[in-house]
C-alpha positions as CSV (number, residue, x, y, z in Angstrom):
1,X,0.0,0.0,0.0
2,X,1.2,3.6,-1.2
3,X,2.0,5.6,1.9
4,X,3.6,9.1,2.6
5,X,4.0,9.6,5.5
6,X,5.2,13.6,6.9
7,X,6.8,14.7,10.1
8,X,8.9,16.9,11.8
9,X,6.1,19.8,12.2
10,X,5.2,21.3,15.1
11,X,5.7,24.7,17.3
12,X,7.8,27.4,16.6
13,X,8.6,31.3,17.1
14,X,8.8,33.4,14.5
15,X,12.3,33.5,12.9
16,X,12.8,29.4,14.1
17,X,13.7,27.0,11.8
18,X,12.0,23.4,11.1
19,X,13.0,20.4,9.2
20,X,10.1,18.2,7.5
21,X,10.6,15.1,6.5
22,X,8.2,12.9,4.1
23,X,9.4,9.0,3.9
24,X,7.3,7.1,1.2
25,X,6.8,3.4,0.5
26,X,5.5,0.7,-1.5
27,X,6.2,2.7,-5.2
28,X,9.4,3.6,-7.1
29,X,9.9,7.2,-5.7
30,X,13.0,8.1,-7.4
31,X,10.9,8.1,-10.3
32,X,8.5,10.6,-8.9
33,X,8.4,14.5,-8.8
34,X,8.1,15.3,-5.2
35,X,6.4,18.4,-3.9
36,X,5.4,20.0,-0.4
37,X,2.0,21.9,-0.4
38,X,0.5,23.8,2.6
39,X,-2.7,24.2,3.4
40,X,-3.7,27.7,6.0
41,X,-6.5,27.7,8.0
42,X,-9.3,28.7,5.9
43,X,-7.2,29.0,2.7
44,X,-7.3,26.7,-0.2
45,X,-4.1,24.6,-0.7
46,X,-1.1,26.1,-2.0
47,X,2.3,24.8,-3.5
48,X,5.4,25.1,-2.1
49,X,8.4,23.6,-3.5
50,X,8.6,21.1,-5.9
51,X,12.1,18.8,-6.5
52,X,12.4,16.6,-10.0
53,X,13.1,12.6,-9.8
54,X,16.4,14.0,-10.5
55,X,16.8,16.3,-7.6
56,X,16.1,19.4,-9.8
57,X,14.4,22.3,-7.8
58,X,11.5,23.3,-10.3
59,X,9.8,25.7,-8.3
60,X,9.0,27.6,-5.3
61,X,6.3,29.7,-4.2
62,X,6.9,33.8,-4.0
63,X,6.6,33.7,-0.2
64,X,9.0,31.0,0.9
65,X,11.9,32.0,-1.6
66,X,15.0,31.9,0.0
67,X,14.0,30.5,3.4
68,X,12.8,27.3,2.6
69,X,14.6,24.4,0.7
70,X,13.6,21.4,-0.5
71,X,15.9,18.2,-1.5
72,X,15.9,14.6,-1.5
73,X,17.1,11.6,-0.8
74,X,15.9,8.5,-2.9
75,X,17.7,5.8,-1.8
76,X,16.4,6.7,1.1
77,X,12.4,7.1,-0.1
78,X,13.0,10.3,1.7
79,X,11.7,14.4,0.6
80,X,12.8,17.0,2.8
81,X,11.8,21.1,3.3
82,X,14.2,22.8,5.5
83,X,12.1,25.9,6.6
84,X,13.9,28.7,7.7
85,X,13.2,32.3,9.5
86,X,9.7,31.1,9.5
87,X,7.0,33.5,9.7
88,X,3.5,33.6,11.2
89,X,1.9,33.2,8.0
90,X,3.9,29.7,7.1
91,X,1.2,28.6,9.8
92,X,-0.3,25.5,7.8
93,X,-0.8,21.9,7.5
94,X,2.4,20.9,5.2
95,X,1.2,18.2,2.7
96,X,4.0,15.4,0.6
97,X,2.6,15.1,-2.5
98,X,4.0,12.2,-4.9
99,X,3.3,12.4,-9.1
100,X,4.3,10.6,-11.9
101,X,2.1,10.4,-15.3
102,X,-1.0,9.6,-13.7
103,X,-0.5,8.9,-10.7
104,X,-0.6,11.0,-7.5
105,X,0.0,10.5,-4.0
106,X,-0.4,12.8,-0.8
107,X,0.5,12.6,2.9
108,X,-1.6,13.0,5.5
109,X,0.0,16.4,6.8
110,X,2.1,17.8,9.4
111,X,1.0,21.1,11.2
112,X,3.4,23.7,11.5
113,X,2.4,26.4,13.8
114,X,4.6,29.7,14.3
115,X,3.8,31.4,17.3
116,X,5.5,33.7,20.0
């Protein structure tokens, strides 16, 4: 069975740093383009940062450039986002999403709360 499976969230102050990981199973993840979403209270999901099976950066969004990056490590069936200088709007469920062709995967989320 597919699984994604996030951690690391949790409580912060602003300008803290946080390390998510996202450890997948049972499918050939270095053939899959990883990606971290968030998801703010009352705010429709939002990409973050996408890495290529290849460990190619594609993308991130505006607001986390140059704080947050994300890398892998496939034999380890392993995506990471290192979040740095986090803010109070990073506050969010962080989602592991999985995609190749057709198929897509997600995790169940992590919550990342900055707070002082």
């Amino acid at each position: 069975q597919v699984q994604l499976v996030e951690s690391g969230g949790g409580l912060v102050q602003p300008g803290g740093s946080l390390r998510l990981s996202c450890a997948a199973s049972a499918f050939t993840f270095s053939s899959y383009t990883m990606s971290w979403y968030r998801q703010a209270p009352g705010k429709e999901r939002e990409l973050v940062a996408v890495i290529t099976s290849a460990g190619i950066s594609l993308n991130y969004a505006d607001s986390v450039k140059g704080r947050f990056t994300i890398s892998r490590d496939n034999p380890k069936n392993t995506v990471y986002l290192q979040m740095n200088s986090l803010k109070l709007e990073d506050t969010a469920v962080y989602y592991c999403n999985a995609r190749w062709y057709h198929k897509d995967y997600w995790g169940q989320g992590t919550q990342v709360t900055v707070s002082s």
